[in-house]
N, C-alpha and C positions, 0 to 999 in steps of 0.2 A: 163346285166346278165339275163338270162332266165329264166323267175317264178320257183320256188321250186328250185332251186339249191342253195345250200351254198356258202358264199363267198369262195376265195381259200384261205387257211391257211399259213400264210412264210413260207419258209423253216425255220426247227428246230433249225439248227445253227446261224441264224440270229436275229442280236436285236430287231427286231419286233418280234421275238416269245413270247419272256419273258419281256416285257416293265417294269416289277415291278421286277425282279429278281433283280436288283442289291440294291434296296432299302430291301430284303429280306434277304441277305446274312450277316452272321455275318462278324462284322468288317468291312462291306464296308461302315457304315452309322457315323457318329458323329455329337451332339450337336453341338451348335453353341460357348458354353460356353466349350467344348471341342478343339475347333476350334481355338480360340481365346489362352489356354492355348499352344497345343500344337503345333501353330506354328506361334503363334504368331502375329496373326492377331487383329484388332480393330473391332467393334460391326462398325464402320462407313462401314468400307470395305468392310465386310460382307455384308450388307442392300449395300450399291454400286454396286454389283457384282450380289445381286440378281436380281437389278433393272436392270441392262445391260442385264443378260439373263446369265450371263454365269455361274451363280452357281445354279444350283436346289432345291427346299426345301419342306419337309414338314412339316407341321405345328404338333406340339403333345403338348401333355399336362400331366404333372404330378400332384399329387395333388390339381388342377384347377389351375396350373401356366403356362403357357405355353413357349414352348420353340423349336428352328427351327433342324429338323433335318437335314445333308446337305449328300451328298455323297464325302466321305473321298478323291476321286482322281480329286475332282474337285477342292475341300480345297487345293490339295493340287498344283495342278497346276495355282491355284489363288497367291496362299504363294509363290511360284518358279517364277513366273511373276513379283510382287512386291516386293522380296525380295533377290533374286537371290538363285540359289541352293544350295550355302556353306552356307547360312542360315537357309534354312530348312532341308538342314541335320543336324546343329549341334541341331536345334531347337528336331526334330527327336529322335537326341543319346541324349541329357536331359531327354524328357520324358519318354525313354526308361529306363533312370538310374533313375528316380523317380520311376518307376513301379518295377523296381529287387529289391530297396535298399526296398519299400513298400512289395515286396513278402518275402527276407531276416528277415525283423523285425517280420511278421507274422509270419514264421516257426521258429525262434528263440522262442517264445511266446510259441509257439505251442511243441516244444521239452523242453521248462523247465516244461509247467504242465505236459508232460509225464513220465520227469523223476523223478520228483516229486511221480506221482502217482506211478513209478516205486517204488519209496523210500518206501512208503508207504504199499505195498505190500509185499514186502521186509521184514518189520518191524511187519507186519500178521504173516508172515509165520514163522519170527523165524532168518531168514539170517543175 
């Protein structure tokens, strides 16, 4: 390349443009301790898979604990490899139903202290 010119840039649509975009997207990233619940994989497999290459990680830290972040489609092509795919879908609709049956109990919670406070209001004003 010839002094003072810049390198050339990828083109925009290609994964060399954005090498960190998919660690930046919401939901494309999960723990390892995520990992493990939701599809049912071992902390062994995990460390196996990073050590072969074929799962990515980054290292974070909460608290000063530290813990592996991975990207969720590699998780998940790791899980569909050793477990076959009727497994990780049903692994899939589990935590899918832990997560509604989790949002369900919240808004039940959440509409008794309203009508609650409705009551309350109610009983101000005279009703």
């Amino acid at each position: 390349m010839p002094p003072g010119r810049t390198p050339r840039r990828p083109p925009p649509g290609s994964a060399m443009a954005y090498p960190n975009d998919e660690w930046q997207r919401k939901g494309a990233t999960l723990s390892d301790k995520t990992a493990r619940q939701e599809f049912g994989l071992t902390q062994d497999e995990i460390y196996d898979a990073i050590d072969a290459g074929t799962l990515q990680y980054r290292q974070a830290y909460m608290h000063g604990n530290p813990w592996l972040r991975l990207l969720r489609r590699e998780v998940e092509a790791l899980a569909r490899a050793r477990h076959g795919d009727r497994y990780v879908s049903e692994q899939q609709a589990r935590a899918e139903l832990t997560r509604v049956n989790r949002e369900i109990r919240r808004l039940r919670t959440e509409l008794a202290e309203l009508e609650e406070r409705r009551a309350k209001l109610g009983s101000d004003l005279g009703e």
